[in-house]
C-alpha positions as CSV (number, residue, x, y, z in Angstrom):
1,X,0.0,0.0,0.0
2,X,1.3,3.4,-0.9
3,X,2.3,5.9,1.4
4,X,-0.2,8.7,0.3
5,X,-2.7,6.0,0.3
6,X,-2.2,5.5,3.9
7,X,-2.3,9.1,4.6
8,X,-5.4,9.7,2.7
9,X,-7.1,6.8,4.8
10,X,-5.3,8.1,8.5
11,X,-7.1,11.7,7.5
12,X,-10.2,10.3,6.6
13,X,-10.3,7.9,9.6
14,X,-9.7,11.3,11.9
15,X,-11.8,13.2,10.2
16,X,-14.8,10.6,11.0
17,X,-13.2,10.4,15.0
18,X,-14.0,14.0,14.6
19,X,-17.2,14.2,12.8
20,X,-17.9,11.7,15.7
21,X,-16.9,14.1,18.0
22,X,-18.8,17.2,16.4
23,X,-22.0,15.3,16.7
24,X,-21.7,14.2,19.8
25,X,-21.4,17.8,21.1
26,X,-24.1,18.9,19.0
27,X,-26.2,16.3,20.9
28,X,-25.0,18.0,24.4
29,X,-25.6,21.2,22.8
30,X,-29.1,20.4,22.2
31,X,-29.7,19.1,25.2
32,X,-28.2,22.8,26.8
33,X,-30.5,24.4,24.7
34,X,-33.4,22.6,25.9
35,X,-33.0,23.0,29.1
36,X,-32.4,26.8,28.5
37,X,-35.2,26.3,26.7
38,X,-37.7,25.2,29.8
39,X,-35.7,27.1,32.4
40,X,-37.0,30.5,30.1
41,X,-40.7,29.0,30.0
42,X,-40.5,28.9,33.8
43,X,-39.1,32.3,34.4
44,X,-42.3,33.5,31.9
45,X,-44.4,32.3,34.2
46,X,-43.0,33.8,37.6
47,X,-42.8,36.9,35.3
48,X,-46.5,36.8,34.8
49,X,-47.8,35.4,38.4
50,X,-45.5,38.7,39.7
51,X,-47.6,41.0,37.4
52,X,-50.7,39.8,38.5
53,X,-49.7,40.3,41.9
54,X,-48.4,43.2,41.5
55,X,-51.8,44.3,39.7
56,X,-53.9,42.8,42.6
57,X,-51.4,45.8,45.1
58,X,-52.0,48.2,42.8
59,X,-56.2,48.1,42.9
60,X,-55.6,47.2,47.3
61,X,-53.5,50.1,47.1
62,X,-56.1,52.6,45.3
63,X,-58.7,50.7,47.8
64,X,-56.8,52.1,50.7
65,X,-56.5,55.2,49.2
66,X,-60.1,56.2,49.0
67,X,-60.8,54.7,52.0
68,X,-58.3,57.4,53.5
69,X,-59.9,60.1,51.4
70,X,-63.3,59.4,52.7
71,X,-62.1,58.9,56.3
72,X,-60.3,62.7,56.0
73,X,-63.7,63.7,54.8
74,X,-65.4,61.6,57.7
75,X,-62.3,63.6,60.2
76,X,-63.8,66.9,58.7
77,X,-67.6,66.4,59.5
């Protein structure tokens, strides 16, 4: 067997230990992503439950806040 045909075999052998290699990160890489991926879902939805309760302050706070108006006006009589 020639030399360069032993070469050429050697690089295509690495190349496939590398190919190998490339798709098994892009596996793990997927597998990142997804995770990611659900870890942003979840944060969405704290994101939303804290506006809603933030929403629900903001109407208890406007609650107490005419109740105090109509107390001073009650303080006044």
């Amino acid at each position: 067997m020639a030399l360069s045909t032993i070469l050429r075999k050697s690089v295509a052998f690495l190349m496939q230990g590398d190919a190998l290699a490339l798709y098994r990160d892009a596996i793990a890489l997927q597998g990142h992503a997804l995770t990611l991926y659900w870890d942003a879902i979840a944060l969405q939805k704290d994101a939303l439950i804290l506006y809603w309760d933030a929403m629900a302050l903001q109407g208890h706070a406007s609650t107490l806040y005419w109740d105090a108006m109509a107390l001073q006006s009650i303080a006044f009589l």
